[in-house]
N, C-alpha and C positions, 0 to 999 in steps of 0.2 A: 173960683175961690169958695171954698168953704168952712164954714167957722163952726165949733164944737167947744157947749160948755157944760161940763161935768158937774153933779152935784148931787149930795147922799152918804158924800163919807162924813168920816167921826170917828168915837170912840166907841167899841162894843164888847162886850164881854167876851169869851168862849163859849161856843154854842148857841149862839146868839145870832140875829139876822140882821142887813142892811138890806137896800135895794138903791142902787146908782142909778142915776141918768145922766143921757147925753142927750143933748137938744141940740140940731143940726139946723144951720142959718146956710142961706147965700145960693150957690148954684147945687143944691141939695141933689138934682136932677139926674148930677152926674154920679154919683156915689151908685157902686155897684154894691160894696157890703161895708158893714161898719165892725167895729172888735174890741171887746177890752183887753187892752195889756195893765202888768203890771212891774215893779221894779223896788225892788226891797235895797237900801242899802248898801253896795258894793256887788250886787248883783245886776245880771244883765234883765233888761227887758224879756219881759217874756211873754208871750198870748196867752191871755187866759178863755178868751171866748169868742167868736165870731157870728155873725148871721148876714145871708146875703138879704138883699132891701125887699127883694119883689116874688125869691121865692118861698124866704125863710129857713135859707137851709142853715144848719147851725154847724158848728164845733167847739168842741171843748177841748182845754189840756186836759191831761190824763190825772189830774192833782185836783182838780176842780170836779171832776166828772161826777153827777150823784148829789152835790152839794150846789152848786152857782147853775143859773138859769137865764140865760140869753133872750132878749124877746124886744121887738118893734112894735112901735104904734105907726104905721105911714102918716095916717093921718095929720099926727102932732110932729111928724120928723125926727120923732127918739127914739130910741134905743134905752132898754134897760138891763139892768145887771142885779138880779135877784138871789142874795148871798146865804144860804141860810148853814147851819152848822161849823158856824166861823172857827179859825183855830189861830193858833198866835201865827203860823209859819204863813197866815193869810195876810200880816199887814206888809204895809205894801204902799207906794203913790199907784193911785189906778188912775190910767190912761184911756179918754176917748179914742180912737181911732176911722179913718174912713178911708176908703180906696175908688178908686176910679177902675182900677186895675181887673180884669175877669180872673187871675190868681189873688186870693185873698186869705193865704194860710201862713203866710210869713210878715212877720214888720216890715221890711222894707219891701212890700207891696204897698204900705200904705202912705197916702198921700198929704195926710191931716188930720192934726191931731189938736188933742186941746189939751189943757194945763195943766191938770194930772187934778185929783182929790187924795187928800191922806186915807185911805183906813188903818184903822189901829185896834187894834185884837188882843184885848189884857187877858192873862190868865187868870 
């Protein structure tokens, strides 16, 4: 079991920055990579960012790429999500995620998740 809790969202302007965390409890051990999704409204989940734990390999959507920045502390068990040139079509509930799983490019790879953060991106 693994528990993930998200915090960092809010209100921001456009063009403006956040930075997310996820702080990862429990059998942390097993977690191969962890990911931000996100989910706007009537919209499907979507990845927005991934990094494996131990080698830091990363990905990005293609919507983010240039702008949001993926990054682990091992040490502290988190994971952060570094947002900068925010735009309105960025808000969104963001989603922790973690997988156990050696495929980690899809949601439903992943195994655990935490309660989502609002961002919200005024024009």
């Amino acid at each position: 079991q693994v528990q993930l809790v998200e915090s960092g969202g809010g209100l921001v302007q456009a063009g403006g920055s956040l930075r997310l965390s996820c702080a990862a409890s429990g059998r942390t051990f097993v977690v191969y990579a962890m990911g931000w999704f996100r989910q706007a409204p009537g919209k499907e989940r979507d990845i927005v960012a991934a990094i494996t734990w131990s080698g830091g390999v990363t990905y990005y959507a293609d919507s983010v790429k240039g702008r949001f920045t993926i990054s682990r502390d091992n040490a502290k068990n988190t994971v952060y999500l570094q947002m900068n040139s925010l735009e309105s079509e960025d808000t969104a509930v963001y989603y922790c995620a973690a997988t156990t799983a050696i495929r980690w490019y899809r949601g439903m790879d992943y195994n655990y998740w935490g309660q989502g953060t609002q961002v919200t991106v005024s024009s």
